[in-house]
C-alpha positions as semicolon CSV with decimal commas, in nm:
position;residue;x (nm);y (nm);z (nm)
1;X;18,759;8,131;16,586
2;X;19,078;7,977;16,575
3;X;19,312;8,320;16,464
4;X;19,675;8,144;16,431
5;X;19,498;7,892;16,191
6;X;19,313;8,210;15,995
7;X;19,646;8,305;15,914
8;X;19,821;8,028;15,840
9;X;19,509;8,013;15,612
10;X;19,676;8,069;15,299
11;X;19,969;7,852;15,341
12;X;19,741;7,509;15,361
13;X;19,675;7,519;14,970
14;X;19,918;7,300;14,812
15;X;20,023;7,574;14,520
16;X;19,985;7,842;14,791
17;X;20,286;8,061;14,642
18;X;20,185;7,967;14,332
19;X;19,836;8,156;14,393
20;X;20,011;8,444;14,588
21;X;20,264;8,542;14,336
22;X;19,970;8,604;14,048
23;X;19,760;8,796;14,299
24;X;20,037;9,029;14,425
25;X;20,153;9,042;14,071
26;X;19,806;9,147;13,976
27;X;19,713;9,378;14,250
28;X;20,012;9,649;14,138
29;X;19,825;9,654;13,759
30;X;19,566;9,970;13,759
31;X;19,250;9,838;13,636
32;X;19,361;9,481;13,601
33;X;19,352;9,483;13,988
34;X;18,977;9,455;13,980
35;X;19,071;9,081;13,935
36;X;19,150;9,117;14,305
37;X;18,838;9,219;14,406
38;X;18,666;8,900;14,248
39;X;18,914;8,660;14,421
40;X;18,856;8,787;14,761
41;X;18,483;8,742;14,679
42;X;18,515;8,381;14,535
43;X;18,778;8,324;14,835
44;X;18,524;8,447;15,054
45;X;18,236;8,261;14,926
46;X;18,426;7,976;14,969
47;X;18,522;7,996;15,322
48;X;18,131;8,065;15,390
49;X;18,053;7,693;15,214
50;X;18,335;7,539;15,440
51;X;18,604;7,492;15,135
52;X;18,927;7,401;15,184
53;X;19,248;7,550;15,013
54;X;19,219;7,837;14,803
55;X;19,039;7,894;14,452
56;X;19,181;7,824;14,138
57;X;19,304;8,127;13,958
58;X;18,995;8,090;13,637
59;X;18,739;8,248;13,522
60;X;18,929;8,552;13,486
61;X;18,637;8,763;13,329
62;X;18,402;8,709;13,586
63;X;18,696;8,761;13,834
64;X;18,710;9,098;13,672
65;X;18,340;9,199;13,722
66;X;18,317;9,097;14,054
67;X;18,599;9,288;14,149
68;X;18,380;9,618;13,995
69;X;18,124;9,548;14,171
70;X;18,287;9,516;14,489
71;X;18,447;9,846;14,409
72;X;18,097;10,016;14,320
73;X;17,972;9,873;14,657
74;X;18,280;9,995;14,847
75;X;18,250;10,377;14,667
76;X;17,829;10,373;14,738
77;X;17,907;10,323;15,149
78;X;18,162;10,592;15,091
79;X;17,982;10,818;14,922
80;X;17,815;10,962;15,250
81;X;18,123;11,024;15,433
82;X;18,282;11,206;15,164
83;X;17,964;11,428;15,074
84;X;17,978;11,539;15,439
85;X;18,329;11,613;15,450
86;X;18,341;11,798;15,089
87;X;18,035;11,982;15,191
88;X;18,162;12,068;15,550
89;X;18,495;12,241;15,364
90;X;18,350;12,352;15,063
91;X;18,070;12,495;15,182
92;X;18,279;12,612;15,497
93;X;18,525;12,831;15,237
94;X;18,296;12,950;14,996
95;X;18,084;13,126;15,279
96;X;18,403;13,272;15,395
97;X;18,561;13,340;15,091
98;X;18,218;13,560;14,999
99;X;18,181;13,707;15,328
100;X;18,560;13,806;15,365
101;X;18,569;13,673;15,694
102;X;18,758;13,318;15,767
103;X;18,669;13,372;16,100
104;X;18,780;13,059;16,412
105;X;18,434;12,981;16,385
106;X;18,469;12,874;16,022
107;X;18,762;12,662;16,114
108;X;18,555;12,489;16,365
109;X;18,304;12,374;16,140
110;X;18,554;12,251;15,888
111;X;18,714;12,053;16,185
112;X;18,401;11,930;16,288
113;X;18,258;11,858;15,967
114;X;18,583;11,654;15,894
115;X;18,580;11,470;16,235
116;X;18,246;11,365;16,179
117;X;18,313;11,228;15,805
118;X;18,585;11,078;15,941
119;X;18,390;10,864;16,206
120;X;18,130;10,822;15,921
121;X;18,460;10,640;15,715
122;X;18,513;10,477;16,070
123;X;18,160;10,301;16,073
124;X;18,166;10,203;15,704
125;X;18,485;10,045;15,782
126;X;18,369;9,846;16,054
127;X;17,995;9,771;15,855
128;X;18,178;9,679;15,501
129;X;18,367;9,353;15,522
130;X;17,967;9,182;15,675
131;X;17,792;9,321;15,408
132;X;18,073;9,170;15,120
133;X;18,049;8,880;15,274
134;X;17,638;8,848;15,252
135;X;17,699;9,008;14,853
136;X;17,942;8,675;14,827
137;X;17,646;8,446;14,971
138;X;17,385;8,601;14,765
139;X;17,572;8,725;14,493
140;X;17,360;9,061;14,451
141;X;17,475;9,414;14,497
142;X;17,131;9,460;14,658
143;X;17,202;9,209;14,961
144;X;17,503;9,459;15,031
145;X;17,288;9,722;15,134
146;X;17,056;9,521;15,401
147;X;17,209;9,749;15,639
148;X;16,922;9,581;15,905
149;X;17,050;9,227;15,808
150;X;17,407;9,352;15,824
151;X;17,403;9,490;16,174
152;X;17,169;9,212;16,303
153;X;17,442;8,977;16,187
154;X;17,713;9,177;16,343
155;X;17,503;9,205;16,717
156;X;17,499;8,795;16,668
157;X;17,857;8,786;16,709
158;X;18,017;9,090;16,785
159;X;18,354;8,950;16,969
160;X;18,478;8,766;16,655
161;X;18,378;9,008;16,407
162;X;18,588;9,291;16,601
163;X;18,831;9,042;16,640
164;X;18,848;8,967;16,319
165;X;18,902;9,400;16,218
166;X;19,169;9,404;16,478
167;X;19,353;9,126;16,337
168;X;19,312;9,261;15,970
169;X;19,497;9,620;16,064
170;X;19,717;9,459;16,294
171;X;19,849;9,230;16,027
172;X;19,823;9,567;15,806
173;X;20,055;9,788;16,049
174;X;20,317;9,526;16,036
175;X;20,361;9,473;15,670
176;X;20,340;9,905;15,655
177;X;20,666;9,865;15,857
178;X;20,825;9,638;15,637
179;X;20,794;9,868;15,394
180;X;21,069;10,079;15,567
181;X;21,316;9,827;15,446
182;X;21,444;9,960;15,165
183;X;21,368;9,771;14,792
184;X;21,300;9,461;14,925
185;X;21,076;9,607;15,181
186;X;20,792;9,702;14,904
187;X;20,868;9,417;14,679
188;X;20,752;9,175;15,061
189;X;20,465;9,437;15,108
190;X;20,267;9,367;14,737
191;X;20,285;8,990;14,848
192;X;20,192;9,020;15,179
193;X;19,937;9,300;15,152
194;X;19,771;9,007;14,898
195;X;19,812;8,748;15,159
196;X;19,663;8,956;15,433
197;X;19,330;8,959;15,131
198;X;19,309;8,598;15,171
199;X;19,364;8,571;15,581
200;X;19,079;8,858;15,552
201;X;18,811;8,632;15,342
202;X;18,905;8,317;15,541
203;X;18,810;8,532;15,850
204;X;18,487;8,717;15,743
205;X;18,362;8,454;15,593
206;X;18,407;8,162;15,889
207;X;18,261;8,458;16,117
208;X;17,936;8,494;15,860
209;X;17,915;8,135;15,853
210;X;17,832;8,149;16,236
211;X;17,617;8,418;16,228
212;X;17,184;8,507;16,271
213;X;17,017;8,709;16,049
């Protein structure tokens, strides 16, 4: 996997800033970002088939469901992490808030409860962008969840897929630092954070392309 080329990725497109100004645009509109959602899928998809350039801003409807159900995919890997972690503090303070006693062992289990909801957010981070990419393939919410076909996929080629994560929050963590600058700072960070979408599908999905079920 070529990485300089990944993120050049974006820029190869003839109406690249064209493209990038209506996602960024889009991606600061509650709701309406769903759109955003769908164009990382069809982006993806199409960096699976081998497709140059990128998409052409259409079909804005089913744009707009795809993006919902990449959401709805994203909240149902989340969901576990966050039950643990509301039920390690909840339960945690209502036992001491009924017993009277918020004793250091009750702080310990809501540390402990949140460090392991926290590596549980950790793993669905690192699990997520495979199992978008086979929902882009298939195009079924159910292929999201073939957790077996997800990690054998991952094992296949496990260098360029944690690569490709490293990359992704690298390029994240700089364009958070831009965002010290002041005004112009966040107006750079809505384009680039929309940029880094594209470098992302161009990544995930070359890296699913070479991958064994």
């Amino acid at each position: 996997m070529d990485i300089v080329e990944n993120i050049k990725y974006p820029t190869t497109d003839s109406e690249w800033i064209k493209k990038i100004l209506i996602g960024g645009i889009l991606l600061i509109i509650p709701i309406i970002n769903f759109i955003i959602g769908g164009y990382y899928i069809k982006t993806l998809r199409g960096s699976i088939e081998g497709k140059p350039g990128l998409p052409e801003w259409d079909d804005w409807g089913d744009l707009f469901i795809t993006g919902l159900m990449v959401a709805i995919i994203g909240l149902i890997y989340m969901l576990i992490p966050l039950i643990v972690l509301f039920v390690s503090i909840g339960g945690v303070i209502t036992a001491a808030i009924s017993s009277g006693d918020f004793s250091a062992g009750s702080i310990s289990a809501i540390v402990g409860g949140s460090l392991f909801s926290v590596v549980l957010m950790l793993i669905v981070c690192l699990v997520l962008p495979m199992a978008l990419s086979i929902y882009a393939k298939e195009d079924s919410i159910g292929a999201a969840f073939r957790i077996g076909e997800i990690l054998s996929r991952i094992k296949s080629i496990p260098g360029d897929y944690i690569i490709s994560i490293i990359v992704l929050y690298a390029l994240l963590f700089i364009v958070n630092l831009v965002a010290a600058i002041p005004i112009l700072g966040w107006v750079i960070v809505i384009f680039a954070n929309f940029y880094i979408v594209l470098v992302a599908s161009k990544m995930f999905g070359e890296v699913y392309a070479s991958s064994n079920a």
